[in-house]
N, C-alpha and C positions, 0 to 999 in steps of 0.2 A: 472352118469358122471356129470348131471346139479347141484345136490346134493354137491359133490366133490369142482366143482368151487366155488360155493357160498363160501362154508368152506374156500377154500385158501383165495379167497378174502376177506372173514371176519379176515383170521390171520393177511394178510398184515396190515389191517387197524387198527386192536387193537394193531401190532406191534408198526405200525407209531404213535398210539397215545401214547405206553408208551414211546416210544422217545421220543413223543414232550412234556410228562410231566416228562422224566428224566435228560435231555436232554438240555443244553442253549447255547446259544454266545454270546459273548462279542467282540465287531467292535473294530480295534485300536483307535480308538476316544473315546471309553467310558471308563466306571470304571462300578462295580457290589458289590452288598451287597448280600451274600447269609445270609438269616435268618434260624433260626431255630424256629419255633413256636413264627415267630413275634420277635424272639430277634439276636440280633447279638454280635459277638466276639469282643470286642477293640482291635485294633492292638497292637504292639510295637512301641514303640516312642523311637527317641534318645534324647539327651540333649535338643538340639533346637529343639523337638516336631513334628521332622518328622517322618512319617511312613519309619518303617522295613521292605523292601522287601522282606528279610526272614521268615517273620513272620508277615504276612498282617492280620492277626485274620479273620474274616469274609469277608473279602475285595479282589478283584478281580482285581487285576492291570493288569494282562498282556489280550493282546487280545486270541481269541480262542476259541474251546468248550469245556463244561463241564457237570458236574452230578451233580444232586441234588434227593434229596427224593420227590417223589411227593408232593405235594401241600393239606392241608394244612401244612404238614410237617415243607417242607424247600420252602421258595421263594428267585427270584433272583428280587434286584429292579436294573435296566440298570439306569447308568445316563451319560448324553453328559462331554466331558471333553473340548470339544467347549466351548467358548466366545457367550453367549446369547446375544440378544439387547431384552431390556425392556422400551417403550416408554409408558411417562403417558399420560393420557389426557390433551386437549388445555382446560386453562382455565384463565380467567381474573386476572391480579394483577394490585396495583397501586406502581408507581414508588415514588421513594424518593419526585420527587418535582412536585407529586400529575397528573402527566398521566397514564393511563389508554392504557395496552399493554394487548394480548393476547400471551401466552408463552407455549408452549410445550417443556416440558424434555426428554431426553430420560439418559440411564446410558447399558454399556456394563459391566455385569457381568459373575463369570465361578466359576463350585464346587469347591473349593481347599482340602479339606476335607472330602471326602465320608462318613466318619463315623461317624461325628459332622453333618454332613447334614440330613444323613437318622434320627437321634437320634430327633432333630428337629422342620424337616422340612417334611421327611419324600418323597416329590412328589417335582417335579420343579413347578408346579402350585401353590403350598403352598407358594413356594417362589417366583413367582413374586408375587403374592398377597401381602404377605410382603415387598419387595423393595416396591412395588408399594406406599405405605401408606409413608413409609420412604422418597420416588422420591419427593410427593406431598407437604410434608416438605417443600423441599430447593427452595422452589418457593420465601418462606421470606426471603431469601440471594440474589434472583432477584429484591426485592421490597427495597431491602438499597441502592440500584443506582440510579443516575438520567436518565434520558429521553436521553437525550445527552451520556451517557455511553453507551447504548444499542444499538441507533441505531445516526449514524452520518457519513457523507462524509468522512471526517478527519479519516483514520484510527490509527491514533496514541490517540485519544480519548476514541476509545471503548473499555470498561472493557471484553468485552465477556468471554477472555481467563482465564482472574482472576475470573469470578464470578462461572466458573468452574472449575478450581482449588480452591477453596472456599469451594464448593459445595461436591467434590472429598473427601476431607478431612473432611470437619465436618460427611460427609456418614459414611466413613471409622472408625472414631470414634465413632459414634451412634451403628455397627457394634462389634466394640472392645468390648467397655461397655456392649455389651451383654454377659452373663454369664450362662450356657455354651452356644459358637459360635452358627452361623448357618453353619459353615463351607464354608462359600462363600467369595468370593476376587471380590469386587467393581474395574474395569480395569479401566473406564470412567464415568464420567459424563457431561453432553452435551445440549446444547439449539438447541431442532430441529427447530423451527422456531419462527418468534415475529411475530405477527401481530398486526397491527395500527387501532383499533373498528372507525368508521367515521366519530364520533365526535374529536378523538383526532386526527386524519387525518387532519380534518380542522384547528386545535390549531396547528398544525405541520407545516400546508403551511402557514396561517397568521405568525408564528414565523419564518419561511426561509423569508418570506416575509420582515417581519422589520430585518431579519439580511441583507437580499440584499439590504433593502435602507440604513439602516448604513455604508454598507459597501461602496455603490458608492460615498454616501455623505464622508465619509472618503478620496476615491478617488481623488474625486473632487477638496475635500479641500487639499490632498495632488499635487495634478495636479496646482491648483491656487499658493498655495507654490512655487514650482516647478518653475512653469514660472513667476513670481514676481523674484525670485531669480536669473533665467536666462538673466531676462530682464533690473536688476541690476548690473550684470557682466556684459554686454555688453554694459549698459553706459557707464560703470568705463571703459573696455577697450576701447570704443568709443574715452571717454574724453581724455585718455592717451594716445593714437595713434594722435588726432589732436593737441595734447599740444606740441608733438615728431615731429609732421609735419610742425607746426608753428616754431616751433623753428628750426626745420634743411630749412626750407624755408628762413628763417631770416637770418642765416647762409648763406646760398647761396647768396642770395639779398647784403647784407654785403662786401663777398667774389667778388661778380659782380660790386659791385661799387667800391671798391677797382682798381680790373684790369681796369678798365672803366678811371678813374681818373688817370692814368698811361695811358692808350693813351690818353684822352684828352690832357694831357700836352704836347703829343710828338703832336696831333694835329695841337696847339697852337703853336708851333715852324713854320710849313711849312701845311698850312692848305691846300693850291692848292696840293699839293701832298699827301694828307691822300686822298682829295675827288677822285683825278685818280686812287688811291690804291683801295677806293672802288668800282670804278667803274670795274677795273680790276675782282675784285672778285664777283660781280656782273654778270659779263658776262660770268666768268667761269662756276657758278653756272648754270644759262640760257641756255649755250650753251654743259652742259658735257649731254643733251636727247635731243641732236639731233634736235634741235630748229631751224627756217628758221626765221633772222628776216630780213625787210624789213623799212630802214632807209634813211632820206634823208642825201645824200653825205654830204652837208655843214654842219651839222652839226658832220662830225666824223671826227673834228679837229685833233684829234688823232694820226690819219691815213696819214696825208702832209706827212711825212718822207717817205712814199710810193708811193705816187703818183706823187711826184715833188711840189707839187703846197705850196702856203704857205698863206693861207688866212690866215686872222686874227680869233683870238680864239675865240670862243664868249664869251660873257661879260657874266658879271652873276649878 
């Protein structure tokens, strides 16, 4: 009976091994190359060079599982049909107008071509190996800009966007020019970081530095402008408001002495009676808030018609 199990147990396991070596899957995100002794089938291409669904030659587009001949046989190479990121190394350049940044790249790529890749490339290691060498390139497209394109407050100054689309393209062409493909599509190209080494750190603040004193001194001088100019207008209108003021004063004084010389003359005719006129309005003035005065009788000649009496007026 212990005999027996051993047995099953050994079929299961050499079962499951020839599955596992007849036997493959393919995830909805990949693609497959089945070889035959190391070689694979070209597919069918149409006009514009794309593959034949009908007719994928060694090529495995759809997900699922499948059969191959054992190994060395037939092998299947899996490859992601995911969008990779491939970041180089941080390393030093100098800019157009001689600083010194630290600049890491990175570039999103993805196989577009299963069967120009495996022919190749062969592995996805092969090929970041290669971007990689090609990444380290376009670090000379970072080194044509100046210091101020890279890194600046001002975001309407910084190149970044262009020196990646720059970058994008001359890839893409470096890629083309190769004869046959590696069957790869360049998505992005991208600057993951800068950095500022401590010596150009310091060349960095001494230069904010003399841009903030120009700039205040520009201020300044605009500010003293300013108020010279201000302080110009408001003479001129000073001047113009007293010259308006003198002259409608003048006017006035004119216009008073006029009416003035028109009573004087009516004056001059009966002058005892202007002086009781003004005394009249005198009193009205005095007496319309209720004023207490307190007057010696004799002299409010005035007043005889009231009282009977009729002294003499007094002289003057």
């Amino acid at each position: 009976m212990k005999n027996k199990l051993i047995f099953l147990v050994a079929i299961a396991v050499a079962a499951v091994l020839l599955v596992y070596t007849v036997m493959f899957q393919v995830r909805y995100d990949q693609v497959a190359v089945r070889t035959t002794w190391d070689k694979a089938i070209e597919p069918t291409r149409d006009a514009q060079g794309n593959i034949d669904p009908n007719n994928p030659g060694s090529l495995i587009l759809n997900p699922g599982y499948g059969f191959k001949l054992p190994s060395p046989i037939q092998k299947v190479r899996v490859y992601s049909k995911k969008v990779q990121l491939l970041e180089d190394q941080s390393s030093e350049i100098q800019t157009a107008d001689g600083y010194a940044v630290i600049v890491k790249l990175y570039l999103a790529w993805r196989i577009e071509d299963p069967y120009a890749f495996f022919l190749r490339l062969k592995t996805e290691d092969e090929a970041s190996e290669q971007l990689t060498s090609m990444l380290s390139e376009l670090k000379a497209v970072v080194s044509t800009y100046r210091f101020d394109q890279l890194v600046n407050t001002d975001s309407d100054k910084i190149k970044l966007e262009e020196i990646e689309q720059k970058s994008l393209e001359q890839l893409r062409e470096k890629l083309n020019a190769i004869n046959p493909g590696y069957g790869i599509k360049v998505e992005q190209v991208g600057i993951r970081r800068i950095i500022l080494p401590e010596d150009t750190t310091q060349k960095v603040f001494e230069r904010m530095a003399k841009t903030r004193e120009l700039l205040a001194e520009r201020a300044r001088s605009e500010g003293d402008a300013e108020a010279k100019n201000i302080v110009s207008q408001a003479e001129t209108a000073k001047r113009r408001i007293l010259a308006f003021a003198q002259r409608r004063a003048q006017a006035i004084r004119d216009e008073g002495n006029r009416e003035a010389a028109q009573y004087f003359s009516a004056f001059r005719e009966d002058p005892e009676f202007a002086i009781f006129q003004r005394q009249i309005e005198a009193l009205q003035k005095m007496l319309a808030h209720n004023t207490t005065f307190v007057l010696d009788a004799n002299q409010l000649w005035f007043l005889n018609p009231l009282t009977g009496e009729t002294p003499d007026k007094p002289k003057r």
